[in-house]
C-alpha positions in Angstrom: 68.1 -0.8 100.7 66.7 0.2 97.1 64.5 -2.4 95.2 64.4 -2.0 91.8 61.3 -2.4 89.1 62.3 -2.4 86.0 59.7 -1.3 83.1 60.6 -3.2 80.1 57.7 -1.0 78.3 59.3 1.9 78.9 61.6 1.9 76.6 64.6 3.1 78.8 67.7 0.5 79.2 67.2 -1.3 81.8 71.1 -0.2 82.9 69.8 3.2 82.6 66.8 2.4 84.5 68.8 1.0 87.3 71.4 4.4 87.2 67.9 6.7 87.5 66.5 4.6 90.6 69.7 4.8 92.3 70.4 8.5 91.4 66.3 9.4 93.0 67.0 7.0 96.2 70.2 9.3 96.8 68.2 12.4 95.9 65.4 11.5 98.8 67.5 10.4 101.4 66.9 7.0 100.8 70.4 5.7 100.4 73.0 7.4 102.3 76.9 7.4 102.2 78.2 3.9 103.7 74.9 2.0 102.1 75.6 -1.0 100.4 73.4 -1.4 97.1 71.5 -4.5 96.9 73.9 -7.4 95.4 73.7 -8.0 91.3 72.5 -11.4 92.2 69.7 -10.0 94.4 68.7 -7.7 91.9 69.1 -10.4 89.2 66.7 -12.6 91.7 64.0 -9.7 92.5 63.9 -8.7 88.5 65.1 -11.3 86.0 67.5 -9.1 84.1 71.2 -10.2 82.9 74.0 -9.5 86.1 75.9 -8.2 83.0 73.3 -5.3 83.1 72.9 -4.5 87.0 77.3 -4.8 86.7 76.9 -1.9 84.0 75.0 0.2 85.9 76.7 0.0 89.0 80.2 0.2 86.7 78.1 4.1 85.4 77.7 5.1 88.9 81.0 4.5 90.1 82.2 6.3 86.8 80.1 9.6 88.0 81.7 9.1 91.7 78.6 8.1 93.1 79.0 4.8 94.5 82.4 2.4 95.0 83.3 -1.4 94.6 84.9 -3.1 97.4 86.3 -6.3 96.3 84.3 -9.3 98.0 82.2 -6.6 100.0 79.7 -5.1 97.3 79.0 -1.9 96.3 78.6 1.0 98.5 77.5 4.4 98.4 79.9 7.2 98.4 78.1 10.2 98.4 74.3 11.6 97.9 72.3 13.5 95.6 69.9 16.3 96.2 68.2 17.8 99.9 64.8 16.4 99.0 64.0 13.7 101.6 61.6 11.5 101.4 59.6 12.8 104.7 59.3 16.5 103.7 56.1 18.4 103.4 56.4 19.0 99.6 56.7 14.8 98.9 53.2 14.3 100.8 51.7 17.1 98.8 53.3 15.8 95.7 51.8 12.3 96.7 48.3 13.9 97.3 48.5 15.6 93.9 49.4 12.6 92.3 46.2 10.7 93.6 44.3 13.5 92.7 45.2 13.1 88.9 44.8 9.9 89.0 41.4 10.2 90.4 40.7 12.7 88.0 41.2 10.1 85.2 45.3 11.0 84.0 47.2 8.2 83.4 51.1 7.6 84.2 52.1 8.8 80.8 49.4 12.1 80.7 50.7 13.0 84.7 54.4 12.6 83.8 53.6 15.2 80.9 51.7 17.4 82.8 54.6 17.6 85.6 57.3 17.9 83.0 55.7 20.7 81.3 55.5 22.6 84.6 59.2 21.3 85.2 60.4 23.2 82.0 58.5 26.5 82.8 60.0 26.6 86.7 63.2 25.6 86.1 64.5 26.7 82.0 67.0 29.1 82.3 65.1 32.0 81.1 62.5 31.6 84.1 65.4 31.1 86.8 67.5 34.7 85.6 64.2 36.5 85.8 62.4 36.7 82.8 58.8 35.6 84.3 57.6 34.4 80.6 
């Protein structure tokens, strides 16, 4: 089951928040068609946000087919994202980079920066029909 952390720093809804964690758990394999999603009185327990919000995200993901409501059974996933599971070679060098930068004195903000930029150049739409610049 997903456990959300909510940054209220971050300056992202915390609906949105909520939509983004759910959308990378797919993405990685961590929630799976037939998962239920954690309750929006669990996640109101574990976080201290409104139900109205964790009812608003989960109302966004069934909007975008992702997940389903099932009256008086909770909310369950309907399909996944992605083929990038959690176990795979490139997460644990990800994970060893990530340490490294961190070592090296980056913060969250300067890392997430740095991996955007590199983002952008490897997958814009200039790089991915050929053009190399």
């Amino acid at each position: 089951m997903v456990e959300y952390r909510i940054d209220r720093r971050s300056g992202v809804a915390t609906y949105v928040q909520i939509v983004q964690q759910t959308k990378q758990a797919l993405r990685l394999g961590l929630l799976e068609p037939g998962d239920r999603l954690p309750t929006a009185r669990e996640v109101v327990e574990a976080t201290a946000i409104n139900p109205n919000t964790v009812l608003k995200a989960y109302r966004e993901l069934e909007r975008e087919g992702l997940v389903e409501a099932r009256r008086g059974l909770g909310t369950f996933v309907r399909r996944s994202l992605g083929t990038a599971p959690a176990e795979s070679p490139l997460h644990g060098e990800l994970d060893a980079w990530a340490a490294r930068a961190r070592e090296a004195g980056l913060d969250r903000e300067d890392v997430a920066a740095l991996f955007t930029a590199v983002l952008d150049r490897h997958f814009s739409d200039r790089h991915s029909q050929g053009d190399p610049t």
